[in-house]
N, C-alpha and C positions, 0 to 999 in steps of 0.2 A: 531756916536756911534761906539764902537771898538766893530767886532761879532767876538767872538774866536769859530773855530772848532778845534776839536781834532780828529785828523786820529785816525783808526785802523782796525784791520786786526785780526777777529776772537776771538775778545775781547785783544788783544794783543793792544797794543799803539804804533802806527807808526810815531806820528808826530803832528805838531798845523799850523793849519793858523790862520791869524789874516788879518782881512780887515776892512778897516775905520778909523774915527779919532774921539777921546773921545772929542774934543771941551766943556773942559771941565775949558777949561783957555783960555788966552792968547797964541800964538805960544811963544814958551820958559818959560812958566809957566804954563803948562798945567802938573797938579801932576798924573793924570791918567795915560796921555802918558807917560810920566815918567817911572812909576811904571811899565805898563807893558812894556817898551821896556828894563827895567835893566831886569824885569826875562826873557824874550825870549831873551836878549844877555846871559846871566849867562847862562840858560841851553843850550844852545847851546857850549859856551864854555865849561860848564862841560862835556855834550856826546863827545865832541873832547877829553880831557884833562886828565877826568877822567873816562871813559865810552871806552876811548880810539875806539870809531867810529866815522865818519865821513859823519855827514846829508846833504841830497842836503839841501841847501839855495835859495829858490827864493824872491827876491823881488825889490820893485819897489822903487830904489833910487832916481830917479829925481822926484818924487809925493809923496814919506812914503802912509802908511796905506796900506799896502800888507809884508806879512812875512809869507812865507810858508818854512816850515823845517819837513822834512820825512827822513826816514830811511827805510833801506831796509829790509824784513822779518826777516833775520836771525838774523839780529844785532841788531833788535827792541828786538828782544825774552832775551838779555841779560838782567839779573836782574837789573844790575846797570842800563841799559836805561828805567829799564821802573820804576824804583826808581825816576830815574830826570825828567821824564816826569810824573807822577804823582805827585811830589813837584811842581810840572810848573801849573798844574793842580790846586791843593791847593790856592800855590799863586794866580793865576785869581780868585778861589773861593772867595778868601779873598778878593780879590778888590771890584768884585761886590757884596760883602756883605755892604760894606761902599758906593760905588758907582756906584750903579744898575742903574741911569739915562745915565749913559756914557757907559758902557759896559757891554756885554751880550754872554752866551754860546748856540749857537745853533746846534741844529742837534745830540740831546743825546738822 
């Protein structure tokens, strides 16, 4: 199961981790994994591109199932980041609405 948390910082949104694996498929056909790892790449591209800041990234490329991305107080407080982090936010909404057996939001 994929558990998303969502950082933050005085009701501000600082950021998402993401730990686990939806085993919700096959490796390479798993539509879960999928899905969330196009929006946690998309918004991360967008806070770069278009948000024009710059999140640490951690995670675990030789295993998957670790995605930590945070931002720093000031540059969370931009409208536009906390625009794309709440679409980021949505989007998971919407997954676990279809697929709650695979992933889950904890610590809200």
């Amino acid at each position: 199961m994929i558990k998303a948390h969502f950082l933050s910082n005085n009701d501000t949104f600082c950021g998402f981790l993401l730990k686990g694996h939806a085993d919700s498929g096959e490796f390479g056909y798993d539509i879960v994994c999928a899905a969330v790892s196009v929006l946690a790449i998309n918004t991360v591209n967008s806070l770069e591109q278009l948000a024009s800041v710059t999140p640490q990234v951690v995670s675990d490329d030789n295993n998957g199932g670790y995605l930590k991305v945070s931002l720093e107080k000031n540059e969370a407080k931009k409208p536009a980041v906390q625009l794309l982090l709440k679409s980021f936010r949505l989007g998971i909404q919407s997954i676990i609405d279809n697929y709650r057996d695979y992933i889950t939001i904890e610590n809200e």
